[in-house]
N, C-alpha and C positions, 0 to 999 in steps of 0.2 A: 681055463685061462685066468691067469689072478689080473685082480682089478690094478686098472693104472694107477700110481699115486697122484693124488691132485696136484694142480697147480696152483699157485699163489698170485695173490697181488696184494701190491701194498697202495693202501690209501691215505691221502690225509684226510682232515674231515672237515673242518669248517673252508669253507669256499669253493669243496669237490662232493660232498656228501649233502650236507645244510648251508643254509644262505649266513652269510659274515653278520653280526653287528657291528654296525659301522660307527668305527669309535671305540669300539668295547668289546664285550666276551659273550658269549651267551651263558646267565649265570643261573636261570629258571629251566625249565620246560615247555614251558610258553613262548620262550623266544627260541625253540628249535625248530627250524623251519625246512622240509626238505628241499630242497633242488629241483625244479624241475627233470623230470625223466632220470632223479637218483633210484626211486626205489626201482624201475624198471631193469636199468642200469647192475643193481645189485641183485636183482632176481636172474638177468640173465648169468652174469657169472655163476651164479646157483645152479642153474639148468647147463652151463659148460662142465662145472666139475672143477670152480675153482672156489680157493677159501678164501677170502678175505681178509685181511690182517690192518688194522687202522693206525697210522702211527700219527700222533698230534701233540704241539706245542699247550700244553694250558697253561701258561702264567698266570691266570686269573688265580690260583689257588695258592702261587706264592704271594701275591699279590690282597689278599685276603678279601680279594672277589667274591670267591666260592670258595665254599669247606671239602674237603677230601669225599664226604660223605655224600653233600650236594652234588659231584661233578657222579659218582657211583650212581647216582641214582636217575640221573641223566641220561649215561651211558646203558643203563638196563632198559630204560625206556626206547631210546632210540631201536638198541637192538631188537628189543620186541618186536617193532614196529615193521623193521627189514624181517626179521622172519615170519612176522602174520603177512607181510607181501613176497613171501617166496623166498628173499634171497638168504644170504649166510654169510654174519659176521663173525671169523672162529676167535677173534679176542681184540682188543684194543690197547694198544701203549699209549700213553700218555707222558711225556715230561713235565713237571710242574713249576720246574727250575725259572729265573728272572736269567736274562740275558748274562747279567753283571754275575751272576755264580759262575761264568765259565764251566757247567758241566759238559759231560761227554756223550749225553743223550738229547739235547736241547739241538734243534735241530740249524742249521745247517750238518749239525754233528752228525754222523751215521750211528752211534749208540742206541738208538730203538732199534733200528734197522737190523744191529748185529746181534743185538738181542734176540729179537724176530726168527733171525737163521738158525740162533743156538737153540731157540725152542721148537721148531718146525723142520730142519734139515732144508729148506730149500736152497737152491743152486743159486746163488746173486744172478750170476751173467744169463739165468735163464727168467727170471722174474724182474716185471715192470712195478713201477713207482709212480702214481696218477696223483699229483700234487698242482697248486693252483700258486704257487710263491716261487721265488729266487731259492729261500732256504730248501726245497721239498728239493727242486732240483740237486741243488749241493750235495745234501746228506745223500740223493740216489748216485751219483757219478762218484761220488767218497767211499761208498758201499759196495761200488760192481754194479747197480742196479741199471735198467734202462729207464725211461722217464717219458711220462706222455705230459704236456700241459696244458689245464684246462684253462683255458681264457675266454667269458663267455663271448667276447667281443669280435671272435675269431669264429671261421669256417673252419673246415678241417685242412691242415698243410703243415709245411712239415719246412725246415728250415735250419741248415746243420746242426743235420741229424737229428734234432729236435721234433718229434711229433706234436700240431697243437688242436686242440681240439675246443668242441665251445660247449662241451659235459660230457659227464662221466658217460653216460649211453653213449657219444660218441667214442670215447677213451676204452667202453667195454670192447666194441666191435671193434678196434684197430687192436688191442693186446691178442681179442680171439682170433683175430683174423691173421694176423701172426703167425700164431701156432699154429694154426689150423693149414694155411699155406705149407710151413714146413721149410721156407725159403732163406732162412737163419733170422740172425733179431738183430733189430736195430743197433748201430753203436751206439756205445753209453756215450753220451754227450761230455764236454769236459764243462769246467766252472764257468771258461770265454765263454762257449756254446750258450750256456744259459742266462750267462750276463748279457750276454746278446739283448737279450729280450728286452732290456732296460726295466726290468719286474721291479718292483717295491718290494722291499721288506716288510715282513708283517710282523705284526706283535705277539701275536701269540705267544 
């Protein structure tokens, strides 16, 4: 019997993966902070049979925050760190762009996201989008994607068609529980849906 293809999901990372600097960027290693119940969170996806794909804003590097070099090395570390705990990040996109470049990857944009599909083949309308901002929302409802949101401030509920959750460990077990039902998937929330929420924009 051949093996299933994996499924996907997409992450963002500061505010769903490590903790925001508030004000700022995380521009060291020092100030990467997990989440509580992230790395369990990305192990479990490991032990479902999904790959993780991280799609995130870094202005800091247009911005001359951090060097290209600085955020790469960042990025290896973290991952390290998820796979000596189990889980499995299969690559990370990053935008670098400042708001004012108007690119097509910068997100509310869907541009990494579409990236993402052309490098992976996965289904948009069958893979969820676990982001903690208004833009994360956007870029997933722009893309086909479904959307969980983390807000730690919240229980778990749900709210046209909006799933919200208060971490990723929650946001795992509602994408797996998903699937796993078989019940079909959430509708993709539209942009009202998520403005709903009266979210902040973030800088990144």
């Amino acid at each position: 019997m051949p093996n299933r293809p994996p499924h996907y999901v997409l992450l963002d990372r500061d505010g769903v993966i490590n903790r925001r600097v508030l004000g700022g960027y995380v521009t060291h290693w020092e100030q990467f902070e997990f989440l509580p119940r992230a790395l369990d969170a990305l192990r479990l996806f490991a032990e479902k049979g999904y790959e993780c794909l991280v799609i995130s804003n870094q202005a800091c590097v247009a911005r001359k925050l951090l060097s290209v070099a600085g955020l790469e090395t960042i990025t290896r570390r973290f991952m390290l760190e998820v796979a000596l705990a189990g889980g499995n990040i299969r690559q990370v996109y990053y935008c670098m762009h400042l708001p004012e470049d108007l690119c097509s990857c910068r997100k509310p944009q869907p541009g990494m996201i579409h990236r993402a599909r052309l490098d992976y083949g996965f289904v948009a309308s069958e893979t969820f989008f676990v982001g903690d901002s208004l833009e994360d929302l956007q870029a997933a409802a722009s893309a086909g994607c479904h959307a969980v949101l983390v807000r730690r401030d919240a229980f778990l509920e749900k709210h046209n068609a909006l799933t919200v959750t208060s971490n990723l460990y929650e946001a795992a077990e509602t994408v797996i529980a998903q699937q796993t039902a078989g019940h079909g998937w959430l509708q993709v929330p539209s942009a009202m849906d998520a403005s709903s929420h009266t979210l902040r924009a973030r800088q990144n």
